[in-house]
C-alpha positions as CSV (number, residue, x, y, z in Angstrom):
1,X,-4.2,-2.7,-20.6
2,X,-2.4,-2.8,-24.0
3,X,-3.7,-0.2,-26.8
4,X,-2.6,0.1,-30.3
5,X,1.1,-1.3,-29.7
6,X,1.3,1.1,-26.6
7,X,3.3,-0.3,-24.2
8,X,1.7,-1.7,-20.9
9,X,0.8,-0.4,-18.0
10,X,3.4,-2.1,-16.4
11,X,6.0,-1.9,-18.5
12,X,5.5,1.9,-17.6
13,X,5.4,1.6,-14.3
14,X,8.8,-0.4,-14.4
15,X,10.3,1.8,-16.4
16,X,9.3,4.6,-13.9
17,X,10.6,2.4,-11.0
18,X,14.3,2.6,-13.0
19,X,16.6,5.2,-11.3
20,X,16.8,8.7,-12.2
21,X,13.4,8.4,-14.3
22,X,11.6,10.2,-11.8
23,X,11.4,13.4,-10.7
24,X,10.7,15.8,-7.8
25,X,9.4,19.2,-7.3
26,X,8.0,21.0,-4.0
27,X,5.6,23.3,-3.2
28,X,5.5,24.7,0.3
29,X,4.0,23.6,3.5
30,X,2.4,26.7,5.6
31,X,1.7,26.9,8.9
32,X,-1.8,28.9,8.5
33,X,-1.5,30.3,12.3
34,X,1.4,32.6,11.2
35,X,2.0,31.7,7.3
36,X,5.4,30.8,8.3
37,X,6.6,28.1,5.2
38,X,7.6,25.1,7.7
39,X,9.0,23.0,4.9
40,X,8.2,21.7,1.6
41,X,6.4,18.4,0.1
42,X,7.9,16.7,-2.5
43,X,5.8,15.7,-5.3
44,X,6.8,13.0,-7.5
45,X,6.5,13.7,-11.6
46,X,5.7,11.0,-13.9
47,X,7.5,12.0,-17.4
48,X,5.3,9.2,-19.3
49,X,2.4,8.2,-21.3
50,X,-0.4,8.5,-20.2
51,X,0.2,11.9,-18.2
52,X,-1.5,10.8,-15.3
53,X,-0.7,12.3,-11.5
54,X,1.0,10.0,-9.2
55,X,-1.6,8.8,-7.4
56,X,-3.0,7.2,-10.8
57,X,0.2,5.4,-11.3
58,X,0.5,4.3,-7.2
59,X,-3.5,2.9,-7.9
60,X,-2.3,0.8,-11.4
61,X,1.1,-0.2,-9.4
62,X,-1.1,-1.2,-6.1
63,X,-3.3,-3.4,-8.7
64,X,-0.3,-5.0,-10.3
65,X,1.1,-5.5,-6.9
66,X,4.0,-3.4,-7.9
67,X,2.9,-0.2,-5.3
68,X,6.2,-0.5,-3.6
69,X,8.6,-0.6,-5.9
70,X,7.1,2.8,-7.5
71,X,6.6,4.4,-3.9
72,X,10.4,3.7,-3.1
73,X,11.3,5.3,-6.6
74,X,9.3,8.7,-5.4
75,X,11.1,8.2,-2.3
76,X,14.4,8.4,-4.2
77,X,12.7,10.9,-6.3
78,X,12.8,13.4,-3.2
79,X,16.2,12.5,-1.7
80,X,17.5,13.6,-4.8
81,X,16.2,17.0,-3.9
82,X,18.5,17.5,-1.2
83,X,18.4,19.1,2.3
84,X,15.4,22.4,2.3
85,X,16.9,25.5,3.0
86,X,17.2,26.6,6.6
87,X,15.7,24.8,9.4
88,X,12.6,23.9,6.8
89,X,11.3,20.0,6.9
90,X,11.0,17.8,3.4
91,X,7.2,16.4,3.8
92,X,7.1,13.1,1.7
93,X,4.0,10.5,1.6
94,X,4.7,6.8,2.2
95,X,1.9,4.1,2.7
96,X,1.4,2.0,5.9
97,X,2.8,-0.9,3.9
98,X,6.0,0.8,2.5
99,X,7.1,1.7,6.0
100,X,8.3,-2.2,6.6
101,X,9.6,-2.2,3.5
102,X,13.9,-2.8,4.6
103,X,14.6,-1.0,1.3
104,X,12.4,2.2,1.8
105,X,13.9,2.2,5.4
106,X,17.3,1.8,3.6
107,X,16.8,4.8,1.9
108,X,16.4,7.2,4.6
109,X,20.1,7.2,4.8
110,X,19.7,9.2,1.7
111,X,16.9,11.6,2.7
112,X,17.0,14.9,4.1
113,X,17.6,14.7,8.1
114,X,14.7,17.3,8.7
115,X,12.3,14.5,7.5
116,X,8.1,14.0,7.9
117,X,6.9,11.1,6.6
118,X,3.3,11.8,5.6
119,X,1.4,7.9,6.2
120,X,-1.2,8.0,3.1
121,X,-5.0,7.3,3.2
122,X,-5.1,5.0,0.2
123,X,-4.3,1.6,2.7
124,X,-6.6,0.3,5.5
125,X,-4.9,0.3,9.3
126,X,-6.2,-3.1,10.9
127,X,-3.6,-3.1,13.8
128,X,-2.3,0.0,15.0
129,X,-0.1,-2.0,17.3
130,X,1.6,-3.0,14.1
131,X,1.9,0.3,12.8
132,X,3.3,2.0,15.3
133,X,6.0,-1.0,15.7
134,X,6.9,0.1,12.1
135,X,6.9,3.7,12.5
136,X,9.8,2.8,15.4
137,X,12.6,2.6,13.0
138,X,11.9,5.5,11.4
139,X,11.2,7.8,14.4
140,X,14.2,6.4,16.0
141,X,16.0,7.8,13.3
142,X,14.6,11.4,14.3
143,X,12.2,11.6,11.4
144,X,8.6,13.3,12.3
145,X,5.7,11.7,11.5
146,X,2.2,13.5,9.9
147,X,-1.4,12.0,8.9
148,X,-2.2,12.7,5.5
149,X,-5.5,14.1,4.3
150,X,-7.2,13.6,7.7
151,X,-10.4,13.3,6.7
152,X,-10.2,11.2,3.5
153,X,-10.0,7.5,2.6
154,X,-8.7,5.5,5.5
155,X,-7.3,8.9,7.6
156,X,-9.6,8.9,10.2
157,X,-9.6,10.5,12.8
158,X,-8.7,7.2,15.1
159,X,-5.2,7.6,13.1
160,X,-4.7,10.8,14.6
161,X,-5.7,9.1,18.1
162,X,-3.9,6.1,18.0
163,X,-0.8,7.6,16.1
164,X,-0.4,11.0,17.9
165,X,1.5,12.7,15.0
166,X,3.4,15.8,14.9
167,X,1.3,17.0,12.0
168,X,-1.9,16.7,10.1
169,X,-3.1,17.9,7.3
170,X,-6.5,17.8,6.5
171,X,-8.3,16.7,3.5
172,X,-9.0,20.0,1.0
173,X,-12.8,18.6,1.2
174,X,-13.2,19.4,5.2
175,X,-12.1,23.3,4.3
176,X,-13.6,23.4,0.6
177,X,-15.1,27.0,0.8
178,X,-15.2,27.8,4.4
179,X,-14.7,31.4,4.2
């Protein structure tokens, strides 16, 4: 993954993983009964070669076995952001496998208290026994819990069974011109 004395694909993602070399933005999360804003996703910003989106760098971390250390840097990312205005919720995607991670659970000290965890699609469920064992900690915490992209990679629709989350959010491909 080396080209032309270009550093590493790793070497990027480490540096990424190093605080304060992340950022966060938002864009808003509307309820479509009323088009009330509910609160606002954070999106993570990867300010390095190549300009890739962050699920590009989460796929190359996964492969180097480095997903987590990158997914608790976005999580950082967004508690940097602070508390949304009003009563508004901070939306922010974490894998099945980052949930058991005692660091990322650390870190919820540091994130907004009007919190949804979105669980990602890019990760398998085999046992949703085990899952919801590792959601306890954080819903005991009062944070909400959403299924993202319903729909799409491993979101099925037996996560929205077995998980009974406060939210979903379907995949753009199940609403792709419906009008």
């Amino acid at each position: 993954l080396r080209d032309h004395g270009m550093p590493t694909i790793r070497t990027n993602i480490e540096l990424l993983c190093r605080p304060g070399r992340l950022s966060a933005v938002v864009q808003p999360v509307v309820r479509t009964s009323d088009r009330l804003v509910v609160g606002y996703e954070a999106l993570a910003r990867m300010p390095i070669e190549p300009l890739q989106p962050p699920n590009w760098w989460l796929d190359h971390a996964g492969k180097l076995g480095v997903r987590g250390k990158l997914e608790r840097a976005c999580l950082a990312a967004a508690a940097s952001l602070g508390d949304p205005p009003s009563d508004r919720m901070l939306f922010v995607n974490v894998s099945p496998s980052t949930l058991t991670d005692p660091a990322a659970l650390r870190l919820l000290d540091s994130l907004p208290s009007r919190l949804v965890i979105e669980v990602t699609e890019q990760e398998a469920v085999a046992d949703y026994d085990e899952l919801r064992e590792h959601l306890a900690p954080w819903l005991s915490r009062g944070v909400r819990f959403a299924v993202d992209d319903t729909g799409a990679g491993y979101s099925s629709l037996r996560h929205v069974i077995e998980l009974k989350p406060d939210f979903l959010k379907l995949d753009r491909e199940l609403i792709r011109d419906i009008d």
